[in-house]
LOTIFI-992734 format. One record per residue (C-alpha): x, y negated, z; residue number from 1; residue in three letters. Coordinates in steps of 0.02 Angstrom, whole numbers. Each point is the difference from the previous one (the first is absolute). Layout:
BEGIN
        x        y        z    nr   rest
        X        Y        Z   NUM    ALA
...
***
This chain:
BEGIN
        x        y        z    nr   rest
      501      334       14     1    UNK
       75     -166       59     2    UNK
      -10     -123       74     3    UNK
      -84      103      145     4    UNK
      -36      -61      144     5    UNK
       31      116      100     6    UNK
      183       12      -38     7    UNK
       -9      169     -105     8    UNK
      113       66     -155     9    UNK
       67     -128      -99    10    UNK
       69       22     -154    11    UNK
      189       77      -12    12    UNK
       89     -121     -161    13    UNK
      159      151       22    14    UNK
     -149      120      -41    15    UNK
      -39      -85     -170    16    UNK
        9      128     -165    17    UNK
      142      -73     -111    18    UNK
      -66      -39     -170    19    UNK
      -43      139     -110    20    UNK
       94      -26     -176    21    UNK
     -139       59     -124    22    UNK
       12     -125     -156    23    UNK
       63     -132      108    24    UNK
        2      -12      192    25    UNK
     -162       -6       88    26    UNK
      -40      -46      171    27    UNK
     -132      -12      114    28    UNK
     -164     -126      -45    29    UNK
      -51     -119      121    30    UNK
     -197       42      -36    31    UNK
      -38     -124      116    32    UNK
       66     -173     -119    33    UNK
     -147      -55      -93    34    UNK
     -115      101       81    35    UNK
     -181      -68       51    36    UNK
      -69       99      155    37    UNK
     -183      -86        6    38    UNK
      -49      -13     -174    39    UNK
      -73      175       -1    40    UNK
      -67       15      175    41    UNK
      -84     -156      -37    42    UNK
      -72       55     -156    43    UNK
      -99      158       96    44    UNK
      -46     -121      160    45    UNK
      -83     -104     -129    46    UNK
      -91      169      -67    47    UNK
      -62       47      171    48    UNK
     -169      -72       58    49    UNK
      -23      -72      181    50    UNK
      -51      168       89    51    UNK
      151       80      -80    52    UNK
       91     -137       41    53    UNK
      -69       12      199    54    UNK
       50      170      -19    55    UNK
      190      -39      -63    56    UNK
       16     -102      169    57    UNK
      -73      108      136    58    UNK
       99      141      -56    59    UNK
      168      -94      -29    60    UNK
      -29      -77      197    61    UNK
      -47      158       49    62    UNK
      152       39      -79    63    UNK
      122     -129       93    64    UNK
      -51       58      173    65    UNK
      136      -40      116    66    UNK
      125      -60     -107    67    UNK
      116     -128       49    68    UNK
      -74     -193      -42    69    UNK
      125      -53      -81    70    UNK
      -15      135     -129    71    UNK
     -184      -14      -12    72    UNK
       31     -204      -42    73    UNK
      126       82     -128    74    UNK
     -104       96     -107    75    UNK
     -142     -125       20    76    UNK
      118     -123      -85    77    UNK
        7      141     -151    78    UNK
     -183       21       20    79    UNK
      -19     -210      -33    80    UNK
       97       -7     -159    81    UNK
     -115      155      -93    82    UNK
     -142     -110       82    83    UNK
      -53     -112      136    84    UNK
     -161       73       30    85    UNK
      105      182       10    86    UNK
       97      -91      140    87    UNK
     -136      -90       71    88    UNK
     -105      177      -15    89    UNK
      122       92      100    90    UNK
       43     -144      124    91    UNK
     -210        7       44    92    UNK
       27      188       13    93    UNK
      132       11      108    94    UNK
      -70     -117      131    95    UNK
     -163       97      -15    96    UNK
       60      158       22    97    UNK
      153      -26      129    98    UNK
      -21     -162       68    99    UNK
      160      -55      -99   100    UNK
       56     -201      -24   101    UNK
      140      -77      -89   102    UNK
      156        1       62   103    UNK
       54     -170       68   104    UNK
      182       48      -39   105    UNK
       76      -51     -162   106    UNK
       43      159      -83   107    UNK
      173      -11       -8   108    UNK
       51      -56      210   109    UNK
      -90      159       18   110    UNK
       70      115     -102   111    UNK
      167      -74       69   112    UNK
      -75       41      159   113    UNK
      -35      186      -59   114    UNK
      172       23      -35   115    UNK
***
């Protein structure tokens, strides 16, 4: 996928299918435009009661074990728009578990830096 940040594939535009003529010419979709990420994920955090939801963040930091802050800060920024609590959940886990703080770098100087 991309961005990475790790500097893997990226996509190839001379490796694009031309349009297939079927009844007209089609193309790729973007299924990305108009769609909501956090609508659903927030629907089933809502569902879950608090030792399910204790559960949901020890496993997820159990999960994140040594990966880079700056992708941890990442994904808690996903984890904030399903729900602050999800973020706040995981944040509590992660220092619990591993110790682990907020980065004091802004996100992007250190994905600049990464590069």
């Amino acid at each position: 996928y991309e961005p990475n940040s790790f500097n893997g594939p990226v996509e190839q535009p001379a490796a694009k299918e031309p349009p297939l003529r079927i009844s007209g010419d089609a193309a790729r979709y973007d299924h990305r435009v108009g769609n909501d990420d956090y609508s659903q994920p927030r629907a089933l955090f809502n569902l879950f009661d608090d030792g399910q939801k204790q559960r949901l963040f020890s496993n997820i930091a159990a999960a994140m074990a040594g990966v880079p802050g700056f992708i941890v800060e990442r994904q808690l920024g996903h984890f904030k728009l399903v729900h602050p609590d999800y973020e706040a959940g995981v944040r509590k886990a992660l220092k619990d578990a591993h110790g682990y703080e907020a980065n004091t770098i802004a996100l992007s100087e250190e994905a600049t830096a990464a590069e």
